[in-house]
C-alpha positions as CSV (number, residue, x, y, z in Angstrom):
1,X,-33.7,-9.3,-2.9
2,X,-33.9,-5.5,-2.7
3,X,-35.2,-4.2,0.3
4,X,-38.5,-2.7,0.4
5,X,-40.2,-1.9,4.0
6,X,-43.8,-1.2,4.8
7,X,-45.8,-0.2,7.3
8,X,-49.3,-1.7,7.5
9,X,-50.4,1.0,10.2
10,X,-49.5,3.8,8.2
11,X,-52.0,5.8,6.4
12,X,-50.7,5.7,3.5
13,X,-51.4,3.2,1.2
14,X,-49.4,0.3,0.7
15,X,-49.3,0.7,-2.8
16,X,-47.6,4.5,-2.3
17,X,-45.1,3.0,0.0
18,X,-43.8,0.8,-2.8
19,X,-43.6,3.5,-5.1
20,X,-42.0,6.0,-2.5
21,X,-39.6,3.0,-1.6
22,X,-38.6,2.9,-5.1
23,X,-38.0,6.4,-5.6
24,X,-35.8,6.7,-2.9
25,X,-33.5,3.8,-4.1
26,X,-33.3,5.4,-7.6
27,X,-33.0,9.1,-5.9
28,X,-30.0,7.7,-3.8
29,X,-28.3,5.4,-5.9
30,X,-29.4,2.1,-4.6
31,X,-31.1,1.4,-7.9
32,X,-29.2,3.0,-11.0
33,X,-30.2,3.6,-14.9
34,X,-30.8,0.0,-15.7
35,X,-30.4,-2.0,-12.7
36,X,-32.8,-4.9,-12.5
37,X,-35.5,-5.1,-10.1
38,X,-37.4,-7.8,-8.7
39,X,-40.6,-9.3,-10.8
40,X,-44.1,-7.9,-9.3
41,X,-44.2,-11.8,-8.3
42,X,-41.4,-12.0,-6.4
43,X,-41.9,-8.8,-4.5
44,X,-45.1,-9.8,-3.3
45,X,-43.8,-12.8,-2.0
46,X,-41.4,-11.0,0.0
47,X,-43.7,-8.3,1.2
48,X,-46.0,-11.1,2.3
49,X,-48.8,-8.8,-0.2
50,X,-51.6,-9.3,-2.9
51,X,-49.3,-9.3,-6.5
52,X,-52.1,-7.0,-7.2
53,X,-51.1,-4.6,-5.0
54,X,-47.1,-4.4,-6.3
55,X,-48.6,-4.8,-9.4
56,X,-50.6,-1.7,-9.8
57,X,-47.5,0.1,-7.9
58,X,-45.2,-1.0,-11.1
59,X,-47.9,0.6,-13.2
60,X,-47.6,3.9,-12.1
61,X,-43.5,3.6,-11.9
62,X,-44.1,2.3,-15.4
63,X,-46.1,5.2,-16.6
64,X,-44.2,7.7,-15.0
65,X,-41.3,6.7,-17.2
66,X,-39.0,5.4,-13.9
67,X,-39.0,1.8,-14.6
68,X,-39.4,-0.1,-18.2
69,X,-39.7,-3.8,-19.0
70,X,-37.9,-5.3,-21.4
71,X,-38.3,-8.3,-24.0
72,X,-37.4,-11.1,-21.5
73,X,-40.1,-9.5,-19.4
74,X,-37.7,-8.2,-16.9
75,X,-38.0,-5.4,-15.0
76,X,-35.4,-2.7,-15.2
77,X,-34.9,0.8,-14.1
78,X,-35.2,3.6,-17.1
79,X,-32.2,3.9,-18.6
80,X,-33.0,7.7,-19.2
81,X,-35.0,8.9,-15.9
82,X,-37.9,11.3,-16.3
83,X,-35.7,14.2,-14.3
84,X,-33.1,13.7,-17.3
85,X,-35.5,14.8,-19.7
86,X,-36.2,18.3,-20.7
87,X,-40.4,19.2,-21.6
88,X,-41.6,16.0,-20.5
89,X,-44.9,16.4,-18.3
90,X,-45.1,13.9,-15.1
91,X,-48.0,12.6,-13.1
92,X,-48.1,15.5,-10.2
93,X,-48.3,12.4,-7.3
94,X,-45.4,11.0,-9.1
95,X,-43.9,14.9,-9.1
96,X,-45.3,15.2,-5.5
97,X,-43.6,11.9,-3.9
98,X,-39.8,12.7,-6.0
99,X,-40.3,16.6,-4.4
100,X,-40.9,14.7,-1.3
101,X,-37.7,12.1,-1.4
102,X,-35.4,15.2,-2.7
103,X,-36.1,17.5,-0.5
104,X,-36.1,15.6,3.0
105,X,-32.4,15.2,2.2
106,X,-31.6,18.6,1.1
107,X,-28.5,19.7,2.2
108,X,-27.4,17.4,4.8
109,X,-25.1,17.6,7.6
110,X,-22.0,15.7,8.0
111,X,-19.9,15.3,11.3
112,X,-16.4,16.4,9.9
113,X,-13.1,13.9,9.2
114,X,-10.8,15.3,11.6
115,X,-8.0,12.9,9.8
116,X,-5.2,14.7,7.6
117,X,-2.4,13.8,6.3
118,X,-0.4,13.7,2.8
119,X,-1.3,11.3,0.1
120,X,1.5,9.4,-1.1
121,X,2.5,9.2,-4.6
122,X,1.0,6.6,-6.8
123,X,2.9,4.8,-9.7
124,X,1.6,5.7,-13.5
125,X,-1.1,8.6,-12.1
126,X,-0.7,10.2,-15.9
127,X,-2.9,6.9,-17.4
128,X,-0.1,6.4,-20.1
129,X,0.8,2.9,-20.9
130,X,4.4,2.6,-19.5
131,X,6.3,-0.3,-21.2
132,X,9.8,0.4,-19.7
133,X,8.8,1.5,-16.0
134,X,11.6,1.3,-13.8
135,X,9.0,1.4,-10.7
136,X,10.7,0.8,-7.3
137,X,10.2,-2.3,-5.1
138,X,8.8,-4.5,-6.9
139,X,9.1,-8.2,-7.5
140,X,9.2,-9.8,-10.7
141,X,5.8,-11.4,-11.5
142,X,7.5,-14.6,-13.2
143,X,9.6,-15.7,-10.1
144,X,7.1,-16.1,-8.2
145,X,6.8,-19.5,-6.6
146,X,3.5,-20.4,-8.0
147,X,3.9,-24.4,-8.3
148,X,4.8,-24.5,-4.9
149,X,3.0,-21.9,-3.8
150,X,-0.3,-24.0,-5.2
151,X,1.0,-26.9,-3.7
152,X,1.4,-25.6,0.1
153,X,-2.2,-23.7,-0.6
154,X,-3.8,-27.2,-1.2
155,X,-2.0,-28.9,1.2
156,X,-3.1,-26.3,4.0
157,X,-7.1,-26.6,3.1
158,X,-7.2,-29.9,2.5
159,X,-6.3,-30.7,5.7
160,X,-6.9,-27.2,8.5
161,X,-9.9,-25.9,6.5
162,X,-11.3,-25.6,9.7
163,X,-9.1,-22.6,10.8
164,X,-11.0,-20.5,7.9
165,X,-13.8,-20.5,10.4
166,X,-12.0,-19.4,13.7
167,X,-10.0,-16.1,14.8
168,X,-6.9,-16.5,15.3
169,X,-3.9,-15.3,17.4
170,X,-3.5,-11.2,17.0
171,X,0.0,-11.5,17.0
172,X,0.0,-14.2,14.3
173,X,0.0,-17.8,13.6
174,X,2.7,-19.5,15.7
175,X,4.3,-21.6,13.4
176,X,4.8,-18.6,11.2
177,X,6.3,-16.6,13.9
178,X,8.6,-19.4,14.9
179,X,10.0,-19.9,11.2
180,X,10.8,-15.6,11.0
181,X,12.1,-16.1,14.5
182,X,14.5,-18.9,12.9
183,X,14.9,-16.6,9.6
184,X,16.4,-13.7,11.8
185,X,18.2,-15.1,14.0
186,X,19.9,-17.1,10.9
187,X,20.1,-13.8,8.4
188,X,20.5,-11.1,10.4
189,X,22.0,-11.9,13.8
190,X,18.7,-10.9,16.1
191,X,18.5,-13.2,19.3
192,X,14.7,-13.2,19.1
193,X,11.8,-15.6,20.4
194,X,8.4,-16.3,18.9
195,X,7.0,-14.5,21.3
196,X,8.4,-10.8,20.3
197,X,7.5,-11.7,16.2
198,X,4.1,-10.1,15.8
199,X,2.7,-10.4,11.8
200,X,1.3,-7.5,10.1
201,X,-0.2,-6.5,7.0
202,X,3.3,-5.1,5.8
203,X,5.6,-2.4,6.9
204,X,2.7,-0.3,6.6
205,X,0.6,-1.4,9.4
206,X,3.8,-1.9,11.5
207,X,4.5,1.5,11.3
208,X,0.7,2.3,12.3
209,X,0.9,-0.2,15.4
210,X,4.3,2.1,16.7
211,X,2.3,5.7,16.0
212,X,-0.4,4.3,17.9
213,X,1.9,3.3,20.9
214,X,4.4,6.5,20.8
215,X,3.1,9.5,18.9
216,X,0.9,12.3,20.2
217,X,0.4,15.7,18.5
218,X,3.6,17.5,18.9
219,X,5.6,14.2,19.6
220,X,9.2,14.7,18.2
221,X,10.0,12.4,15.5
222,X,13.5,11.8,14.2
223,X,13.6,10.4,11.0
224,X,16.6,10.3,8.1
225,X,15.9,13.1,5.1
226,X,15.5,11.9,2.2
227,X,12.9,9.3,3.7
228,X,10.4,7.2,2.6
229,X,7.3,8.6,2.4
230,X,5.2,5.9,4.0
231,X,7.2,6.2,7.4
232,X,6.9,10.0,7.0
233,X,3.1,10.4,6.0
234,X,1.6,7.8,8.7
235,X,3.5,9.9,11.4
236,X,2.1,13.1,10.4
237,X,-1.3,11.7,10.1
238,X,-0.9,11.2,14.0
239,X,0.4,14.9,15.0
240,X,4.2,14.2,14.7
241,X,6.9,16.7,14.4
242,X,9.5,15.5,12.1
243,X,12.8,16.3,13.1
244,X,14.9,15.2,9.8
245,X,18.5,14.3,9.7
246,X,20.7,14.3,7.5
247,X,22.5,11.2,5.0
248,X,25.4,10.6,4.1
249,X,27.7,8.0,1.9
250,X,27.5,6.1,5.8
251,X,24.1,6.7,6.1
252,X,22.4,8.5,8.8
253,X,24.7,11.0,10.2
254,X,24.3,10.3,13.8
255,X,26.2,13.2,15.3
256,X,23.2,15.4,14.1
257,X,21.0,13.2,16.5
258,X,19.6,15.5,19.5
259,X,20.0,14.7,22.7
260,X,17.3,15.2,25.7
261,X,13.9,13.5,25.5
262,X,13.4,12.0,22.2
263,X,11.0,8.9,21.3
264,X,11.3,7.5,18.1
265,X,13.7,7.4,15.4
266,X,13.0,5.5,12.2
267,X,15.7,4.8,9.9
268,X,16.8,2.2,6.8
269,X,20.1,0.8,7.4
270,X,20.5,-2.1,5.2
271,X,19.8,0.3,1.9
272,X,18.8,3.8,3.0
273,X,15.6,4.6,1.5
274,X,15.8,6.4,-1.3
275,X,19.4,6.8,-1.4
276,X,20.3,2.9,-1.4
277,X,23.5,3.7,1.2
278,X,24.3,1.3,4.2
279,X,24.7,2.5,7.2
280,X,28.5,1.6,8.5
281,X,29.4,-0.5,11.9
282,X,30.7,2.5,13.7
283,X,27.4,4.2,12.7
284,X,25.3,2.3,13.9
285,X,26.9,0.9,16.9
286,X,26.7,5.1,17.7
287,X,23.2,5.0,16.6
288,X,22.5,2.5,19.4
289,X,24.4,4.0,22.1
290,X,22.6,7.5,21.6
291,X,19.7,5.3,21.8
292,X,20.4,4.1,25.5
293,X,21.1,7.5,26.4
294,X,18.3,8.9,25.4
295,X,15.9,6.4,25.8
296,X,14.7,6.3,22.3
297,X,13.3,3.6,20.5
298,X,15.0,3.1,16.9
299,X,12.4,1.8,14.0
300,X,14.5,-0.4,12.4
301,X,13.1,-0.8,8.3
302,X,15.0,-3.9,6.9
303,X,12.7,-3.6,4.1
304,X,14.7,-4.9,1.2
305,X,17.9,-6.3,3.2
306,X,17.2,-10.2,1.8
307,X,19.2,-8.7,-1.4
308,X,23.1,-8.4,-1.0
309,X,25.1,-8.7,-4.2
310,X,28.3,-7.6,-3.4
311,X,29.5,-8.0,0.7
312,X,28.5,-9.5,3.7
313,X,24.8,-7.8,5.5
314,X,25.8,-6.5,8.6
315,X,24.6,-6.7,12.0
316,X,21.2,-5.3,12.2
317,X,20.5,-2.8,14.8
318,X,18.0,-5.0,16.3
319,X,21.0,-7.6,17.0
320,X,23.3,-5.2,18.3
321,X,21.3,-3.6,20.7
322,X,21.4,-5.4,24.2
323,X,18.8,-3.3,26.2
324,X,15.4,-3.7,23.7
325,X,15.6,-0.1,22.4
326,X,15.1,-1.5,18.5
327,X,11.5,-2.6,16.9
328,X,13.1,-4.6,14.1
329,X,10.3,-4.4,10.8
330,X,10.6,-7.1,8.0
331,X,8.4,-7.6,4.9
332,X,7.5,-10.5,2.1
333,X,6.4,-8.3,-0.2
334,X,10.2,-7.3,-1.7
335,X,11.1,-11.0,-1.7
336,X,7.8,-13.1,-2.2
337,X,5.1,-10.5,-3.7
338,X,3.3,-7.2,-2.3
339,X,-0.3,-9.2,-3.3
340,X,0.5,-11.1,0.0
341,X,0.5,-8.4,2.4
342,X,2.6,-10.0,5.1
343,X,5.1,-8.5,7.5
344,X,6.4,-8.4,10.7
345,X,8.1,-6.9,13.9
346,X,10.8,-8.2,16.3
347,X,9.8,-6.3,19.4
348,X,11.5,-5.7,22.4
349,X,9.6,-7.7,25.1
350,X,7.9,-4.4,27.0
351,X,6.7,-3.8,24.0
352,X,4.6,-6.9,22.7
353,X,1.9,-6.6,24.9
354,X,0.7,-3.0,23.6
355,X,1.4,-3.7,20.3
356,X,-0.6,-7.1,20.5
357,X,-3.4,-5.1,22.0
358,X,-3.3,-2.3,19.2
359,X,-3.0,-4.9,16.0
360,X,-6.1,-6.4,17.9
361,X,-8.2,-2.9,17.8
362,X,-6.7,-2.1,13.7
363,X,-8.3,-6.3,12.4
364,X,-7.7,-8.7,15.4
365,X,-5.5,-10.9,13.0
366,X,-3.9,-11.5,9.7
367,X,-5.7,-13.7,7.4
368,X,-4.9,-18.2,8.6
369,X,-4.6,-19.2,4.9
370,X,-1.6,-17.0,3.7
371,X,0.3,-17.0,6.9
372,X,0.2,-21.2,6.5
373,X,1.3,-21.4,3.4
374,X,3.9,-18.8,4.2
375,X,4.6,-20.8,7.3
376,X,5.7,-24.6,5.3
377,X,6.9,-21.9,2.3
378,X,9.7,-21.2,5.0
379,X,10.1,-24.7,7.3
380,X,10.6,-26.9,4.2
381,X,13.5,-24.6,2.7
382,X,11.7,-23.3,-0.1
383,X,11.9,-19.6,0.7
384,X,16.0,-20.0,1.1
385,X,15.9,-21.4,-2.1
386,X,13.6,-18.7,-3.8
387,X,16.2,-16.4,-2.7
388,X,18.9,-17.7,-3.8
389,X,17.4,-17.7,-7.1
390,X,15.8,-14.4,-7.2
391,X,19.0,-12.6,-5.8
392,X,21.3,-14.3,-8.4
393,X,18.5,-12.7,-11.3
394,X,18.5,-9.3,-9.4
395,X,22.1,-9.0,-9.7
396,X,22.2,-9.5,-13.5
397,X,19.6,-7.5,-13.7
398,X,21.3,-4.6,-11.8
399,X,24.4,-5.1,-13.7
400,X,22.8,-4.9,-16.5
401,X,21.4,-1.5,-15.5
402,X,24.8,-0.2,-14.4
403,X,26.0,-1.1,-17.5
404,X,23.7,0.5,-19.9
405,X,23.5,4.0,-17.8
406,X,27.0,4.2,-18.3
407,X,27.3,3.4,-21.5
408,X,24.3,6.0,-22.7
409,X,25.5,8.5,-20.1
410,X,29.4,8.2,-18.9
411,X,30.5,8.3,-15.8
412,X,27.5,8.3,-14.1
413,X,26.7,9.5,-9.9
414,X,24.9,6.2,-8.7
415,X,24.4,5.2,-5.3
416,X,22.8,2.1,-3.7
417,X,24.8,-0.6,-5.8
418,X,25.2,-3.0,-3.1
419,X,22.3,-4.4,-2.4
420,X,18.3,-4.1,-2.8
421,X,16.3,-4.1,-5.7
422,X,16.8,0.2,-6.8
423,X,19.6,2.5,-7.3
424,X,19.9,6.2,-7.1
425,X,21.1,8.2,-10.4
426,X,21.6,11.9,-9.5
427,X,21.9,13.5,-12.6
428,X,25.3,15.8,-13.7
429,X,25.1,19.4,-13.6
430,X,25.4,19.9,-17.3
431,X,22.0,17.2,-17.3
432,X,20.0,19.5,-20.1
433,X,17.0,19.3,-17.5
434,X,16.3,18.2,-13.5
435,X,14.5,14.9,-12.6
436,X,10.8,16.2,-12.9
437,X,11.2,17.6,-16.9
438,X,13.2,14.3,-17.8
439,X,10.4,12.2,-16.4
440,X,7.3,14.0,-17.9
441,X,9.4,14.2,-21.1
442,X,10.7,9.7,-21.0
443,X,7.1,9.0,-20.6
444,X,5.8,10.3,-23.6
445,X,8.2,7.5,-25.0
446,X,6.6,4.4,-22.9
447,X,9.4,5.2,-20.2
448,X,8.8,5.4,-16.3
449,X,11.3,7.1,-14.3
450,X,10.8,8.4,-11.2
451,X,12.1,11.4,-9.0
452,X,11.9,11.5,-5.1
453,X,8.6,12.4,-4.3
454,X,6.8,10.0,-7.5
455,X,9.0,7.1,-6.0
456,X,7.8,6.9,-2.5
457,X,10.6,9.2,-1.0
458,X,10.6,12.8,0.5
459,X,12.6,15.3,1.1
460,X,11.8,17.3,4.5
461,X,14.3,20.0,4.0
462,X,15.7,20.6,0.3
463,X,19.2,19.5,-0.5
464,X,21.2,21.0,-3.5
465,X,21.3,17.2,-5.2
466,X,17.2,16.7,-4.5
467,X,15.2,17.5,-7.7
468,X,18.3,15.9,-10.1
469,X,17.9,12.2,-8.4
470,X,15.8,9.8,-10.3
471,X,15.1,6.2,-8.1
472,X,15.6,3.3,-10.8
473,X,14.3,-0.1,-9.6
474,X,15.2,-2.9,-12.0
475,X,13.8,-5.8,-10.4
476,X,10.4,-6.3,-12.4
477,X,12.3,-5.3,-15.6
478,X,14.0,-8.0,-18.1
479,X,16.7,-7.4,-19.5
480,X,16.0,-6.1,-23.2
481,X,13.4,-3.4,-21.3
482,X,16.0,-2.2,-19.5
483,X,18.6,-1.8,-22.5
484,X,15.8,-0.3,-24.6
485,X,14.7,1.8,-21.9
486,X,17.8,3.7,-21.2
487,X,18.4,3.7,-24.7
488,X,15.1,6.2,-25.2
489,X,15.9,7.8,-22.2
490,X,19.4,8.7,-23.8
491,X,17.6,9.9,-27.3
492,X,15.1,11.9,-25.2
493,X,18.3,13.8,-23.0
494,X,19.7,14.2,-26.7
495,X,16.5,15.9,-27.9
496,X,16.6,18.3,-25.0
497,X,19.7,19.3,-25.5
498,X,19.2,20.2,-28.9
499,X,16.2,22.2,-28.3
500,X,18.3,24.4,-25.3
C-alpha cells in the first residue's frame, strides 16, 4: 500500500493533504511515469476516510494531468507529467502546492562521504559482447556440482529449516569450520583448530576484517608489486601507506623487506598474483623469520593454491610459522563458484577474538544455508572429488593454452604454468603494440584479454615489462574458444603489423 499520512488537526483540508502527499511521491521519485496507485476505494480504507473525500482528491490530480486511469479502471501515474509539457496551462493551487513541494527541498545539504579509495577494474566495462574472454579466476559454470549440490540443499532444509530463523555463530557454523580445519591441515600442512577458522564473505571481507584490526592512516603496509588490486585498494581506503616490493622468478624478493617496526605484509605464495610465480622454500622460510624479527603479521592469500598441475604445493607459510605471525586466507569461489561468497581465515589464536568481534560489527554472520551445504559438500568427500575432477580439466585446458600461444606466436615469455587457473604472457619487444592497444584492438573481434590493471592487478611502481603483460585465465574457456581465440588474436597482431 503506498503510504499516505494525514493530519486531522491540521488546517488544511484533508483532501489537499492527499493531493500534496501525492505530489511529493511523484516530485521525489516514489511514484514514477506510470506507476500504479491504489483505487480511491482502497485508499480510503487505509486512511480510515469518506471514499468521497480521496475521491474528489483524484479529481483534481486527474484534471491536472498528474494521474490518468486507464481501460481496466486502474489508476496510474501520467505517463507524460504536466512539468514535461511545454504551453500547457495548470490549475494555479495545483501550480501553488508543486512550487510548494519543489522548493522546500531546494538545494539540500548533504553531510559529506569521507570514504576514498580506487575502484577496481570491472570485466567487459566497453558493453561489447566478448565470446572468447579469457577473464581471470573464474570457474567453469558446467562443473559445477549442481546434482549434488541440490541434493545437500534439500537435505539441509528439510531437516534444520529452523536455523533460517536464528543468528548464528560470527565466526561461522562449526561444522563448516571443523571440515576447513581438516581441509588444511590435510592440503596444506597448517596445524590448525576450529577455533582459529573464522568464515567470510570471500577474501574480500578477510582482508577488511585485518584493515580494521591493523591499519591506521599512515600505517606502513608491505605488499608484493605487481599485486592484486583488491588487497591494494581495501588498504588504501583505510589510510595505508603501501610500501611495494619487488618479484621475482622466486617470488617476493625478501631481502627488499625493511626492517624496524612494520605491521602487515600481504603476499601470494602459492601463484603470485598477477605474475602466477611460487614463492621458493628458502623464500619463504626467510619471509617468516623477518617476520619474528620484526613482529609483522604476514597475510597469507592462498587464493587459487587447490590447482597444482605440475609438482608438489609447498608448505604454506601459515604451517611453517611456529610463533602465529601468519593469518592464513582461503576461498571457494576459485574451486566451487564466486556466486557462493564463502571464505575463510586461519588465525593465529591472539588474533580470533578481535577479528570475531569486527566480522560481528561488518554482518554478525555468514548466511546458515550455504555454509551447511558447504559443510556435508566437504565431510562426505564430495569436494576432494570435485577437485580432482576440475584440476584434471584445468590442466587440459592450460595445455591447451600453452600450446596454441606458441604455435600463433613462437617462443613465447609465459609465467605462472604450474599451478592456478591464469598465466602471465609478457609480450616480445618486437610485439607491433603494448598490452593496452592489443586489447582494445582483440575486442573488436569478440576477444577479451586483459592487461594488469583490467585484470585485477596493479602495479605500485612501473617496471620495464608492465604495460606488455596480458593475464590469460583459461579456466571458464573450452577448448575450441581458446584455439579460436588466439587464433584472432594472431590475425589481429598480423593486422598491426602491417599497418606500422
Amino acid at each position: 500500500m503506498l503510504l499516505v499520512t494525514i493530519d486531522r488537526n491540521s488546517k488544511r483540508s484533508l483532501q489537499e493533504q492527499i493531493v500534496n502527499e501525492i505530489l511529493d511521491h511523484i516530485e521525489k521519485g516514489v511514484l514514477t511515469p506510470g506507476s500504479k496507485i491504489p483505487s480511491s476505494r482502497m485508499l480510503a480504507q487505509e486512511l480510515k476516510l469518506s471514499r468521497n473525500t480521496v475521491m474528489n482528491a483524484y479529481q483534481r490530480l486527474l484534471a491536472e494531468g498528474y494521474i490518468e486511469t486507464a481501460a481496466s479502471s486502474e489508476t496510474r501515474v501520467s505517463r507524460i507529467l504536466p512539468k514535461d509539457l511545454v504551453g500547457v496551462a495548470v490549475d494555479e493551487t495545483a501550480r501553488t502546492v508543486a512550487k510548494e513541494v519543489s522548493g522546500a527541498r531546494a538545494k539540500p545539504k548533504h553531510a559529506p562521504v569521507i570514504f576514498s579509495g580506487p575502484v577496481q577494474e570491472i570485466v567487459n566495462k566497453n558493453g561489447r559482447r566478448i565470446l572468447y574472454d579469457f577473464w581471470v579466476g573464474r570457474a567453469h559454470q558446467t562443473l559445477f556440482p549442481s546434482k549434488i549440490w541440490q541434493e545437500l540443499l534439500r537435505d539441509c532444509v528439510s531437516y534444520s529449516s529452523r536455523q533460517l530463523a536464528q543468528y548464528g555463530n560470527p565466526a561461522g557454523l562449526e561444522p563448516l569450520r571443523e571440515a576447513i580445519a581438516e581441509h588444511v591441515r590435510y592440503t596444506r600442512a597448517i596445524p590448525t583448530t576450529v577455533d582459529q577458522i573464522v568464515i567470510t564473505v570471500g577474501i574480500q571481507e578477510a582482508l577488511n576484517i585485518i584493515a580494521r584490526l591493523f591499519v591506521t592512516p599512515g600505517s606502513k603496509v608491505l605488499i608484493e608489486n605487481p599485486c592484486y588490486q583488491g588487497a591494494a585498494f581495501v588498504m588504501q581506503s583505510y589510510g595505508a601507506d603501501l610500501v611495494p616490493i619487488p618479484v621475482d622468478s622466486q617470488g617476493l624478493d625478501v631481502d627488499a623487506l625493511p626492517e624496524g617496526d612494520n605491521r602487515l605484509i600481504y603476499t601470494t605464495p602459492s601463484h603470485q598474483y598477477p605474475l602466477g610465480v611460487t614463492m621458493s622454500l628458502e623464500r619463504r622460510q626467510k619471509l617468516i623469520e623477518w617476520a619474528e624479527r620484526t613482529g609483522a603479521y604476514i597475510i597469507e592469500d592462498d587464493y587459487d593454491s587447490d590447482f597444482r598441475y605440475d609438482n608438489a604445493p609447498l608448505h604454506a607459510l601459515s604451517g611453517l610459522s611456529k610463533h602465529g605471525h601468519v593469518i592464513y586466507m582461503g576461498t571457494f569461489s576459485k574451486s566451487v563458484g564466486a556466486g557462493l561468497r564463502l571464505g575463510y581465515m586461519v588465525l593465529p589464536k591472539q588474533l580470533v577474538k578481535p577479528a570475531v568481534h569486527v566480522k560481528t560489527l561488518l554482518n554478525n554472520h555468514n548466511g546458515w544455508l550455504d555454509q551447511a551445504v558447504m559443510a556435508k559438500f566437504i565431510q562426505e568427500g564430495h569436494f576432494e572429488r570435485h577437485l580432482r575432477v576440475i584440476r584434471k580439466d584445468y590442466k587440459v585446458r592450460r595445455d591447451i593454452l600453452i600450446e596454441e600461444l606458441r604455435r600463433n606466436f613462437g617462443d613465447v615469455d609465459i609465467r605462472g604454468v604450474g599451478g592456478g587457473m591464469h598465466i602471465t604472457w609478457t609480450l616480445s619487444d618486437d610485439f607491433p603494440v603494448d598490452a593496452e592497444a592489443l586489447k582494445r584492438e582483440v575486442v573488436k573481434v569478440g576477444v577479451g584479454l586483459y592487461t594488469m590493471n583490467s585484470g585485477g592487478a596493479i602495479e605500485l611502481s612501473k617496471t620495464d615489462k608492465g604495460s606488455r603483460r596480458i593475464i590469460l585465465g583459461y579456466s571458464s574457456l573450452d577448448y575450441r574458444q581458446i584455439i579460436v581465440g588466439m587464433r584472432r588474436v594472431k590475425e589481429t597482431a598480423q593486422r598491426l603489423s602491417l599497418g606500422r
